[in-house]
Structure formats: structure tokens, C-alpha cells
ZAKE-721067 format. One record per residue: x, y, z of N, C-alpha, C, CB in turn; residue in three letters. Coordinates in nm, 3 decimals, always signed. Glycine has a CB too. Example, Ala and Ser with C-alpha at 12.3 -4.5 7.8 and 13.67 -1.06 7.14 Angstrom:
# ZAKE-721067
pt n_x:+1.319; n_y:-0.569; n_z:+0.780; ca_x:+1.230; ca_y:-0.450; ca_z:+0.780; c_x:+1.320; c_y:-0.330; c_z:+0.780; cb_x:+1.131; cb_y:-0.447; cb_z:+0.905; type:ALA
pt n_x:+1.285; n_y:-0.225; n_z:+0.708; ca_x:+1.367; ca_y:-0.106; ca_z:+0.714; c_x:+1.290; c_y:+0.003; c_z:+0.787; cb_x:+1.408; cb_y:-0.060; cb_z:+0.572; type:SER
//
This chain:
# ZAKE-721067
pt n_x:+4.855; n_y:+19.472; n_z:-3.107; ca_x:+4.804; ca_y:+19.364; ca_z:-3.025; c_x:+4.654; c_y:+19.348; c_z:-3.050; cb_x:+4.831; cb_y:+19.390; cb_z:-2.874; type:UNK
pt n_x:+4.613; n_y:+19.223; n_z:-3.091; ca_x:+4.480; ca_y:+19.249; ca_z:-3.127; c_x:+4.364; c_y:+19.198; c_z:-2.986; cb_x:+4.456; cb_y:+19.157; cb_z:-3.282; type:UNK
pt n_x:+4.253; n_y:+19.236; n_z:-3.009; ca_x:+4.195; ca_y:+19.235; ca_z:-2.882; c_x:+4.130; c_y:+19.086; c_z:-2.848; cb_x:+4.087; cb_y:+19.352; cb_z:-2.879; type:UNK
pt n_x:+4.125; n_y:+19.077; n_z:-2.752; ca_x:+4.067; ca_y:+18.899; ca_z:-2.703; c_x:+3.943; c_y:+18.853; c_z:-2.723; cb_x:+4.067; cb_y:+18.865; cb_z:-2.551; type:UNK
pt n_x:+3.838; n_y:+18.954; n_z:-2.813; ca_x:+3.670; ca_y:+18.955; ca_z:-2.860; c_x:+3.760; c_y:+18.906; c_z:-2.992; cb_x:+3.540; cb_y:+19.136; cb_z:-2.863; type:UNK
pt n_x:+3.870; n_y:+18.935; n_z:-3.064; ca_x:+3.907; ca_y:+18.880; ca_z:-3.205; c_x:+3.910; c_y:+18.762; c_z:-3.165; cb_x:+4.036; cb_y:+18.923; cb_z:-3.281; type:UNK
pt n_x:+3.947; n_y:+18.679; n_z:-3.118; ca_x:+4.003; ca_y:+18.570; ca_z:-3.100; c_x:+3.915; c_y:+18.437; c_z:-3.075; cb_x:+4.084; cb_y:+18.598; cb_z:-3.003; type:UNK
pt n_x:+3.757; n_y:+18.458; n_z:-3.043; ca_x:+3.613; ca_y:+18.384; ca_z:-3.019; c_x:+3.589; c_y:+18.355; c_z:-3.145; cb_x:+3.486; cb_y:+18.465; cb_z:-2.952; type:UNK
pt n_x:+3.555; n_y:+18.267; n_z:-3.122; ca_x:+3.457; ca_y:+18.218; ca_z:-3.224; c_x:+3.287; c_y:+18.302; c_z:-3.259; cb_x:+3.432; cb_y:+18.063; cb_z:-3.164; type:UNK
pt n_x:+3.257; n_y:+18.280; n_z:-3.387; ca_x:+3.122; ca_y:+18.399; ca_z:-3.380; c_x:+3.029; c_y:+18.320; c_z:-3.344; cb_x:+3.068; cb_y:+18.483; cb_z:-3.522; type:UNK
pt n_x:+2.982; n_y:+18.378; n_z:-3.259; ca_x:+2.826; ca_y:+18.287; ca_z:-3.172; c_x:+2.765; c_y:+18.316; c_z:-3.259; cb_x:+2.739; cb_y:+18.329; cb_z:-3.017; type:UNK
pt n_x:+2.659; n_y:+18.177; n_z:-3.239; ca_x:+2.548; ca_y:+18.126; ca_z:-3.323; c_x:+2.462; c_y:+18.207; c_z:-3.328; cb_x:+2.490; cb_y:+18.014; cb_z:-3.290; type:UNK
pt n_x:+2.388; n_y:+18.208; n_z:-3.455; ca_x:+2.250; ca_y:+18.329; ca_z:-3.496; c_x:+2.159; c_y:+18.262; c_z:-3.369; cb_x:+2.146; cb_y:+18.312; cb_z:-3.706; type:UNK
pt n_x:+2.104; n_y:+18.437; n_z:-3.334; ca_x:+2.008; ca_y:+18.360; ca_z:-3.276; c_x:+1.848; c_y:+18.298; c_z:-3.340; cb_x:+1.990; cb_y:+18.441; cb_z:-3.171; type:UNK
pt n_x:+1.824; n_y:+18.227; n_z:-3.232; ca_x:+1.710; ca_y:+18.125; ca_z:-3.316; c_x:+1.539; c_y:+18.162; c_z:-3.186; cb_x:+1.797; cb_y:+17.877; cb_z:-3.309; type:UNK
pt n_x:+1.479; n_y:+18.326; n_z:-3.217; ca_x:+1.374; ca_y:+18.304; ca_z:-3.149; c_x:+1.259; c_y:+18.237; c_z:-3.191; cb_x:+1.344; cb_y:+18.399; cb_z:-3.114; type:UNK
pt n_x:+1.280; n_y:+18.189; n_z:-3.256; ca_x:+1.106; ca_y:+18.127; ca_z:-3.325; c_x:+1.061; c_y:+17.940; c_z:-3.323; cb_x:+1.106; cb_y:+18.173; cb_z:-3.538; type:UNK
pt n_x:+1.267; n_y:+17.900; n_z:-3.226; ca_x:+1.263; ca_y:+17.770; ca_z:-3.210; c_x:+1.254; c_y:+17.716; c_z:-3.141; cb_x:+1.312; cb_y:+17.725; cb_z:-3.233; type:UNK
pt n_x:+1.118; n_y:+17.611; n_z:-3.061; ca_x:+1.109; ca_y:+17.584; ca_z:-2.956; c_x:+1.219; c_y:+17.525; c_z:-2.872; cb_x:+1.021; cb_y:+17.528; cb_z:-2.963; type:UNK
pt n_x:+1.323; n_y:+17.466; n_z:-2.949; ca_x:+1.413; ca_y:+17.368; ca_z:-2.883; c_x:+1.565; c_y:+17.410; c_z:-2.837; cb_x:+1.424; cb_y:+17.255; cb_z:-2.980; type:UNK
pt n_x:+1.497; n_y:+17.570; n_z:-2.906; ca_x:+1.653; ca_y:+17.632; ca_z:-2.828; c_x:+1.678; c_y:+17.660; c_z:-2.719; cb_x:+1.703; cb_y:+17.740; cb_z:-2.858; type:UNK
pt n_x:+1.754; n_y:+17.662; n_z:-2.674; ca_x:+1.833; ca_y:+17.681; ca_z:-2.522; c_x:+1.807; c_y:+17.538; c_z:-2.431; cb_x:+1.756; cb_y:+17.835; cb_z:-2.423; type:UNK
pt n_x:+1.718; n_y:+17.460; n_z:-2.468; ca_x:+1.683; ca_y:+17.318; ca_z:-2.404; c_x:+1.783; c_y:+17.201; c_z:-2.373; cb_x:+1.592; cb_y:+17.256; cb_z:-2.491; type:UNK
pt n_x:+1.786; n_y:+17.155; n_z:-2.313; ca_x:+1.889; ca_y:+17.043; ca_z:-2.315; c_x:+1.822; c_y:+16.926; c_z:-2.336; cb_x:+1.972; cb_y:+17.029; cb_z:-2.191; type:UNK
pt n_x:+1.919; n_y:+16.803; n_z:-2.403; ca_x:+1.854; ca_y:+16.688; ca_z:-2.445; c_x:+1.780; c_y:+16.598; c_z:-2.275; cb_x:+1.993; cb_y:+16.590; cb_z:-2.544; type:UNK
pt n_x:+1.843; n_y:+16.627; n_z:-2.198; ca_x:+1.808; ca_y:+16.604; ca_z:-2.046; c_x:+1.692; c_y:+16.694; c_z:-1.997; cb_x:+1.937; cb_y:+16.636; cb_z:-1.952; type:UNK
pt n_x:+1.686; n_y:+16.786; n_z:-2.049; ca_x:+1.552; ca_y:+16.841; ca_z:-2.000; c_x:+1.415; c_y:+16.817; c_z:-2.064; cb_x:+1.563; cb_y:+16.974; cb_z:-2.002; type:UNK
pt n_x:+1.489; n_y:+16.807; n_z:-2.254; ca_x:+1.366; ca_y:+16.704; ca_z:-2.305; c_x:+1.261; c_y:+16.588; c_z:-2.275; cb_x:+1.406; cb_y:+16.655; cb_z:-2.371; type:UNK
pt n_x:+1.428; n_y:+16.505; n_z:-2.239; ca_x:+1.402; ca_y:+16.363; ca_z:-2.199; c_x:+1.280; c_y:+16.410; c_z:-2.089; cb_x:+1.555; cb_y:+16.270; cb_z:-2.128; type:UNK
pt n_x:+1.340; n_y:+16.445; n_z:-1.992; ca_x:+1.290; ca_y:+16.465; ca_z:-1.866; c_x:+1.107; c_y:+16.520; c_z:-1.847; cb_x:+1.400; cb_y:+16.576; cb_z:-1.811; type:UNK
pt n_x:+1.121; n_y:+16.596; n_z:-1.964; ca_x:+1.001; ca_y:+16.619; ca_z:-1.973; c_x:+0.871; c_y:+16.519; c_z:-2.038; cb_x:+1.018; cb_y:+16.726; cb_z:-2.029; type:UNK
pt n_x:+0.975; n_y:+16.473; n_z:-2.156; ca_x:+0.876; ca_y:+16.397; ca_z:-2.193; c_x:+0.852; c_y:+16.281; c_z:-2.075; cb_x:+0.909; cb_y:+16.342; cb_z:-2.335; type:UNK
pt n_x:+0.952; n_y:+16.225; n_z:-2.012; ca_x:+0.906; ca_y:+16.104; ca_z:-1.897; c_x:+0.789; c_y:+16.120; c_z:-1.845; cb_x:+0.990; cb_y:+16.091; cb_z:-1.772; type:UNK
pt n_x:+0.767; n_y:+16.261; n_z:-1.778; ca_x:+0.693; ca_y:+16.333; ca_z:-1.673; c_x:+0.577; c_y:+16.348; c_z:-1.740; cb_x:+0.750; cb_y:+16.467; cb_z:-1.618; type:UNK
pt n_x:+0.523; n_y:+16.337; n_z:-1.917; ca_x:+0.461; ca_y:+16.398; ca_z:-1.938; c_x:+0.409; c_y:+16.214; c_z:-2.005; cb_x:+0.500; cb_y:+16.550; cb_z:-1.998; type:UNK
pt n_x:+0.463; n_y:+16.137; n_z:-2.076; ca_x:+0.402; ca_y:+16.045; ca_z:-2.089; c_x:+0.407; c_y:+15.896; c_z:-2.037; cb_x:+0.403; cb_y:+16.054; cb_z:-2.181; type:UNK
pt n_x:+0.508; n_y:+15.902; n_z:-1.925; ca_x:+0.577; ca_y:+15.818; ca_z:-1.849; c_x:+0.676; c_y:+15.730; c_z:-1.951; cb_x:+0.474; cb_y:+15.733; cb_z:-1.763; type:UNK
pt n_x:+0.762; n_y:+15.639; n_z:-1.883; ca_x:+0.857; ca_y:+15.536; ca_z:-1.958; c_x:+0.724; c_y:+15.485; c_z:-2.085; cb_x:+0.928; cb_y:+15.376; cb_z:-1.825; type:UNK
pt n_x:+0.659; n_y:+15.366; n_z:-1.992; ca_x:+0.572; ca_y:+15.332; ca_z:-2.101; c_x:+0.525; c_y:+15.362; c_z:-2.234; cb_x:+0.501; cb_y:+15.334; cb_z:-2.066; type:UNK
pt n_x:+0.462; n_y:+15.519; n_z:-2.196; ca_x:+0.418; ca_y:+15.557; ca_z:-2.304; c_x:+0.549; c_y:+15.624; c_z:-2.397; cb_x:+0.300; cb_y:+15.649; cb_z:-2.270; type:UNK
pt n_x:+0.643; n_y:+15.654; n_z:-2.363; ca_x:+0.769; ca_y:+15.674; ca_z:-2.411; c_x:+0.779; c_y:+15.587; c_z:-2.477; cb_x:+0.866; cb_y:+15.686; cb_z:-2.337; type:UNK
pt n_x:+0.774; n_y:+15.454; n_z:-2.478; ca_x:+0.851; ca_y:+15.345; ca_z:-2.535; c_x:+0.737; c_y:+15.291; c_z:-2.636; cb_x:+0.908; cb_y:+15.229; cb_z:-2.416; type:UNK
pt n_x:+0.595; n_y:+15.304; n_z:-2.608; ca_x:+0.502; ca_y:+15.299; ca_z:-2.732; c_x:+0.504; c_y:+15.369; c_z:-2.820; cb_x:+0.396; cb_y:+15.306; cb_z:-2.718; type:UNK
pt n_x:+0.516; n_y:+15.537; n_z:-2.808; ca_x:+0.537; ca_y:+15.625; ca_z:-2.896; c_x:+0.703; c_y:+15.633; c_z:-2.983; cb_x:+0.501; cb_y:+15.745; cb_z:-2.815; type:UNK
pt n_x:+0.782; n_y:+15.576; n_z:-2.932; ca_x:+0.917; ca_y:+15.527; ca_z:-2.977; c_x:+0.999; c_y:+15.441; c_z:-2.956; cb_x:+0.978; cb_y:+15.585; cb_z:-2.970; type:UNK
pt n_x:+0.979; n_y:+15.341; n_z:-3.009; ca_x:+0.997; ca_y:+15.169; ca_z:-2.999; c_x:+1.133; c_y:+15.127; c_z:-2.976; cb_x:+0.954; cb_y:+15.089; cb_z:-3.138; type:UNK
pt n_x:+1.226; n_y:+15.199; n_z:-2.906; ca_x:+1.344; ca_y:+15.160; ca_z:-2.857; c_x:+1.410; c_y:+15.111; c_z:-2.740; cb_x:+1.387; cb_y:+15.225; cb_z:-2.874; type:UNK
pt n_x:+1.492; n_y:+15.073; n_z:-2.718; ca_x:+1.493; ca_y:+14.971; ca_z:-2.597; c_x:+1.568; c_y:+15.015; c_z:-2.476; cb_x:+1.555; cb_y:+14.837; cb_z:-2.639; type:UNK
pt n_x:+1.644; n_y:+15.148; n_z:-2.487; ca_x:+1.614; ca_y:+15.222; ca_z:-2.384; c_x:+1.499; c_y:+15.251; c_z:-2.329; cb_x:+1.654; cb_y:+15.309; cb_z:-2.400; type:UNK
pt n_x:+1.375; n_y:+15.314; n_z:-2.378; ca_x:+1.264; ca_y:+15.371; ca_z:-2.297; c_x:+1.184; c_y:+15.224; c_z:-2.281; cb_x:+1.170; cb_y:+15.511; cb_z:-2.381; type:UNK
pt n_x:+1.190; n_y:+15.106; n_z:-2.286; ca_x:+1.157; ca_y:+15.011; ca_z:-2.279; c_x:+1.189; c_y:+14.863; c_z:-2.217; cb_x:+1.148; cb_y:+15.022; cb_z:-2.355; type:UNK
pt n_x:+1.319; n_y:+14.927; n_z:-2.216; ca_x:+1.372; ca_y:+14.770; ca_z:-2.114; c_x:+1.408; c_y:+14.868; c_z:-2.052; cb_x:+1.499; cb_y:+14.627; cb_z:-2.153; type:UNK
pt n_x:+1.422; n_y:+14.860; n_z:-1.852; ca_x:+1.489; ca_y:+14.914; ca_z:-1.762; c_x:+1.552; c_y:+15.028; c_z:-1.771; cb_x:+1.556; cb_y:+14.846; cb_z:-1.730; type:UNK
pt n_x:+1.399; n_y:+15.130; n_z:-1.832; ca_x:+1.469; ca_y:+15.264; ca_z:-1.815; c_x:+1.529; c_y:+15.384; c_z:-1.747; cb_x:+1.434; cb_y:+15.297; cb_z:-1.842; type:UNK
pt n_x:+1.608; n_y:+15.470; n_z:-1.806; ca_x:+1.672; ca_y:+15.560; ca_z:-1.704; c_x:+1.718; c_y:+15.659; c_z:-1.796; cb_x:+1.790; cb_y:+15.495; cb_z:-1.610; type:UNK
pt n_x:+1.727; n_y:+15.790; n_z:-1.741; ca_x:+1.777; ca_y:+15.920; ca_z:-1.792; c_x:+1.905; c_y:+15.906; c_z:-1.867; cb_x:+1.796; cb_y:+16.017; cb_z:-1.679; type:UNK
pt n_x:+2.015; n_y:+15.841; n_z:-1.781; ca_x:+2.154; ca_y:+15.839; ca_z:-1.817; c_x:+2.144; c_y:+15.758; c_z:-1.931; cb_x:+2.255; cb_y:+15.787; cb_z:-1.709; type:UNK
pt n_x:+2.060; n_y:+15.636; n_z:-1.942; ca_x:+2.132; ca_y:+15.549; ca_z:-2.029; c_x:+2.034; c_y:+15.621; c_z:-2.173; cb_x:+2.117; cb_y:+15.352; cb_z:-1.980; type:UNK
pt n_x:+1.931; n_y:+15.637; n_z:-2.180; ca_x:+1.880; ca_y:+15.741; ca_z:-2.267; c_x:+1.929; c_y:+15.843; c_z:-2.312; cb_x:+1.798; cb_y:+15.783; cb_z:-2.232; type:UNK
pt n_x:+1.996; n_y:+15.929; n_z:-2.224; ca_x:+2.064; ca_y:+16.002; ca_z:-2.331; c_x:+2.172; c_y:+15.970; c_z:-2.346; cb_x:+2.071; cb_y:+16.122; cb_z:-2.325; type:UNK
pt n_x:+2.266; n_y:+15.830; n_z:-2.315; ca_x:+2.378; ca_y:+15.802; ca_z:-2.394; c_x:+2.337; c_y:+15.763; c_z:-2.523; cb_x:+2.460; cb_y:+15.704; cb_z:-2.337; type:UNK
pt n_x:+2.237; n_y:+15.676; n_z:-2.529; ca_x:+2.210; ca_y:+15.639; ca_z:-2.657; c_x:+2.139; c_y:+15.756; c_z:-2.754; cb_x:+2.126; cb_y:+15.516; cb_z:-2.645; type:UNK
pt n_x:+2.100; n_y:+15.848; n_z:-2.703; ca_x:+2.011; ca_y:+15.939; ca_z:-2.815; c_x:+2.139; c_y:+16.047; c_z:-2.906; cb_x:+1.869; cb_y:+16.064; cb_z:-2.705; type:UNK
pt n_x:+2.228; n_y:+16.029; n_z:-2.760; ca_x:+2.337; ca_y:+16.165; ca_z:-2.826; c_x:+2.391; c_y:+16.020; c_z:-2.937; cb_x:+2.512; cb_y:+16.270; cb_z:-2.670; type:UNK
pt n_x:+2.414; n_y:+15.939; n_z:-2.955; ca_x:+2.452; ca_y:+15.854; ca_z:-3.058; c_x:+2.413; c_y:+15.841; c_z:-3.174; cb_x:+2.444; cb_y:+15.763; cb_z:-3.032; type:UNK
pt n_x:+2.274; n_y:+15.866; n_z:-3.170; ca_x:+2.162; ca_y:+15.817; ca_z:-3.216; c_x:+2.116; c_y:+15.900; c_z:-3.313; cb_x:+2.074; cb_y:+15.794; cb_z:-3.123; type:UNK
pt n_x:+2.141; n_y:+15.994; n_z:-3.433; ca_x:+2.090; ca_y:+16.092; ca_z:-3.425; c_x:+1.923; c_y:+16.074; c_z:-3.455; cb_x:+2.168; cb_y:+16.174; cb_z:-3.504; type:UNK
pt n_x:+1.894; n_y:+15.984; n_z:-3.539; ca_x:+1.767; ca_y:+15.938; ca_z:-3.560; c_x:+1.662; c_y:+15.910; c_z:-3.443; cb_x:+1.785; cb_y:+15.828; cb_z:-3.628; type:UNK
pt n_x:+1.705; n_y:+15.836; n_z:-3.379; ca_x:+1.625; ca_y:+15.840; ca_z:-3.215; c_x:+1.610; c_y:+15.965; c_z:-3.169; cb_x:+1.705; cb_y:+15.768; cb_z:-3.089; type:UNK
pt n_x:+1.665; n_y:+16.108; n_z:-3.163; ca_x:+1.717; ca_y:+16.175; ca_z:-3.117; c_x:+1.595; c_y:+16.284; c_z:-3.193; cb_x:+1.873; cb_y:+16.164; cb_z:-3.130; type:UNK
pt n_x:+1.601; n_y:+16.250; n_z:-3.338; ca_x:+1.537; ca_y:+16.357; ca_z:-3.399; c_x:+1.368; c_y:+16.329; c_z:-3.370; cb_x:+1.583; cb_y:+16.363; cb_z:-3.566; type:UNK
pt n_x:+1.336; n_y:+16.185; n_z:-3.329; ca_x:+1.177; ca_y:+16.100; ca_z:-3.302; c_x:+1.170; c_y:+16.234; c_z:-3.157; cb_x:+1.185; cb_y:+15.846; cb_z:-3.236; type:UNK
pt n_x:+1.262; n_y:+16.233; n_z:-3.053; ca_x:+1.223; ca_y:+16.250; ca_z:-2.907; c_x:+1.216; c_y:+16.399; c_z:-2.932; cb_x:+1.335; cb_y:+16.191; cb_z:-2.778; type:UNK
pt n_x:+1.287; n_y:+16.474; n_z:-3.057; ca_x:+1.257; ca_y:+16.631; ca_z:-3.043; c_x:+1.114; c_y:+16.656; c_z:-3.110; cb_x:+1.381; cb_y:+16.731; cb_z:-3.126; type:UNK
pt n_x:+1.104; n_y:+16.561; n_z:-3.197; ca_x:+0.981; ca_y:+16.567; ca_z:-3.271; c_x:+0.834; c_y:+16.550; c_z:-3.177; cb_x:+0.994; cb_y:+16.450; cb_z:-3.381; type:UNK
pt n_x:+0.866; n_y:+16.447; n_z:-3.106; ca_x:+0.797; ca_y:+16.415; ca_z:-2.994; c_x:+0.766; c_y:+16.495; c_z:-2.891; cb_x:+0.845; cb_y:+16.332; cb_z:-2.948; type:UNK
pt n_x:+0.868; n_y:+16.575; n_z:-2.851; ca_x:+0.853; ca_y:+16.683; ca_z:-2.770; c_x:+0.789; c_y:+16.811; c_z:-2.827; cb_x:+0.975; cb_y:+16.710; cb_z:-2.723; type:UNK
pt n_x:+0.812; n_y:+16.834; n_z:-2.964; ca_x:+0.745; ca_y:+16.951; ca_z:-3.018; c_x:+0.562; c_y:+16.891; c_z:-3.037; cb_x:+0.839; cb_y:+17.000; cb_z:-3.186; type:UNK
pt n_x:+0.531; n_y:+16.816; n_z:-3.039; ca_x:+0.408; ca_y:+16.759; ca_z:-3.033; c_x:+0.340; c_y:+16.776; c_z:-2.894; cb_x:+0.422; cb_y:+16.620; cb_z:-3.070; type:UNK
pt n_x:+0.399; n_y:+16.725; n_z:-2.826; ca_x:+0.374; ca_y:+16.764; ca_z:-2.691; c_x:+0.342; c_y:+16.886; c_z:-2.652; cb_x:+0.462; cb_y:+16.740; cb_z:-2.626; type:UNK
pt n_x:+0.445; n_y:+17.024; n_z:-2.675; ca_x:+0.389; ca_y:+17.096; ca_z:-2.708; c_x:+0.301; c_y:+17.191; c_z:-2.762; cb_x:+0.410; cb_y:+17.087; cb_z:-2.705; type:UNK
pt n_x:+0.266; n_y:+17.167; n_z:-2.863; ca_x:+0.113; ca_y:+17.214; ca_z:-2.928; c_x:-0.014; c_y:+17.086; c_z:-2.854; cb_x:+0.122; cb_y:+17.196; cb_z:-3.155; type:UNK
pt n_x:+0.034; n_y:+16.990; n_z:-2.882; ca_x:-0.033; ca_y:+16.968; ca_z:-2.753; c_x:-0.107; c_y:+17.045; c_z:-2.624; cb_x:+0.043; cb_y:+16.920; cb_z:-2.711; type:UNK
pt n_x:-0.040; n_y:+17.032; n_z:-2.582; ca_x:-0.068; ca_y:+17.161; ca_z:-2.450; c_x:-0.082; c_y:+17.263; c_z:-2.497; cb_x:+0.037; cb_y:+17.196; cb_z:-2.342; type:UNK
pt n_x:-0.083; n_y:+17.349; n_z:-2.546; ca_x:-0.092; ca_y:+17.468; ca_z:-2.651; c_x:-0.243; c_y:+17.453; c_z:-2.652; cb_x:-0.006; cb_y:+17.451; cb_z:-2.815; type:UNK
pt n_x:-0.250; n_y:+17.352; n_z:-2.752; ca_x:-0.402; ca_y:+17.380; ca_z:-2.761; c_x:-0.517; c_y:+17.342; c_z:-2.639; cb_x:-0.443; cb_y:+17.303; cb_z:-2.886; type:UNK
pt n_x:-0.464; n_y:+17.200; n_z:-2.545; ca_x:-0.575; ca_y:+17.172; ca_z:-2.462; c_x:-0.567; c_y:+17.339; c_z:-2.378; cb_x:-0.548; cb_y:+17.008; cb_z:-2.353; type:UNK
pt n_x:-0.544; n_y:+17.419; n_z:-2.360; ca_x:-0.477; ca_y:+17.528; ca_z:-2.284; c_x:-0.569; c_y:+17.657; c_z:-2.348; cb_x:-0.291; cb_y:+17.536; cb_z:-2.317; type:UNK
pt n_x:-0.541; n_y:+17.679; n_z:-2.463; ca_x:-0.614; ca_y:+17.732; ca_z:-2.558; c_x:-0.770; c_y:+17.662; c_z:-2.505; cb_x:-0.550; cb_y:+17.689; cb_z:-2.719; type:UNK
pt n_x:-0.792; n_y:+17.562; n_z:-2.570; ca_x:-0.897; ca_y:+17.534; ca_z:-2.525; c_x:-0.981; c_y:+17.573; c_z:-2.386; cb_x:-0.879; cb_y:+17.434; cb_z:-2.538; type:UNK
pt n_x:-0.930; n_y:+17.512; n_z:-2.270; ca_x:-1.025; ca_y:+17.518; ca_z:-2.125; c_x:-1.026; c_y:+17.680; c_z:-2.144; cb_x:-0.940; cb_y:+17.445; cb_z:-1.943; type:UNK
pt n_x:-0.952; n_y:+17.755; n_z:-2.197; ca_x:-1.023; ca_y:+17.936; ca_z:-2.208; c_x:-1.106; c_y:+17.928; c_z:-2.253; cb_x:-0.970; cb_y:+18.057; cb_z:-2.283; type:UNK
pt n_x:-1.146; n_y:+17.903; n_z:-2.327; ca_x:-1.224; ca_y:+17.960; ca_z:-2.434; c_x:-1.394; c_y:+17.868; c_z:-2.436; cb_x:-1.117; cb_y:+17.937; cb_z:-2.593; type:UNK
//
């Protein structure tokens, strides 16, 4: 009888060195809103979700579609990040 750990699938390598792991595309979103509002969302990525009558839900229906939109808002978010990184870095120092 073989045991029920045979039978899983092999979980994914882990990935410590990547900011975007364990994140959800909803927590992205979410952050970036908070961090550059709709507006600036929709200047920094010219699509018509973050630009006509935006909203969480309908954003990430279209991004999980999207993969190109999708790869702008992670890119976007990793910017954001060093971003803050450095103003942060900075006021220390």
C-alpha cells in the first residue's frame, strides 16, 4: 500500500530571493491603489480598468487574463518597492 505523501504533487522550489512570492494578485493590486491611487495607476498603466470606473474585482478579472497587463502591475509593484527601500534607506542616514 503505498503511502498518501506518494500521491501529492512535488511542491514548488522554494523562491526566497523573490519579492512576489507568497503575494496575491489582490494584495498587489491593493497595494499599489493605496500607494499611487486609481489615477496614478492608470497614468503609470494606460488601461481602462484603472481608468474608467475603477475597482479591485474588475481589475483583477482583467489582469488574471491579461498576462501582459499583469506582468506592467508586478513590475510596477517591484518599483514601488525599491522605491521605498531607498526613500527609507535614505531618512536614516
Amino acid at each position: 500500500m503505498a503511502a498518501v505523501s506518494d500521491n501529492l504533487p512535488p511542491s514548488p522550489p522554494a523562491q526566497p530571493r523573490n519579492p512576489l512570492h507568497g503575494l496575491t494578485l489582490e494584495r498587489i493590486l491593493t497595494d499599489l491603489v493605496a500607494h499611487f491611487g486609481w489615477p496614478g495607476l492608470g497614468e503609470r498603466i494606460p488601461v481602462r480598468c484603472f481608468t474608467s470606473e475603477p475597482s479591485i474585482a474588475s481589475s483583477l478579472k482583467f489582469l488574471r487574463k491579461t498576462p501582459w497587463a499583469r506582468e506592467k502591475v508586478e513590475g510596477l509593484y517591484l518599483f514601488m518597492l525599491r522605491e521605498q527601500r531607498r526613500t527609507a534607506g535614505g531618512a536614516r542616514g
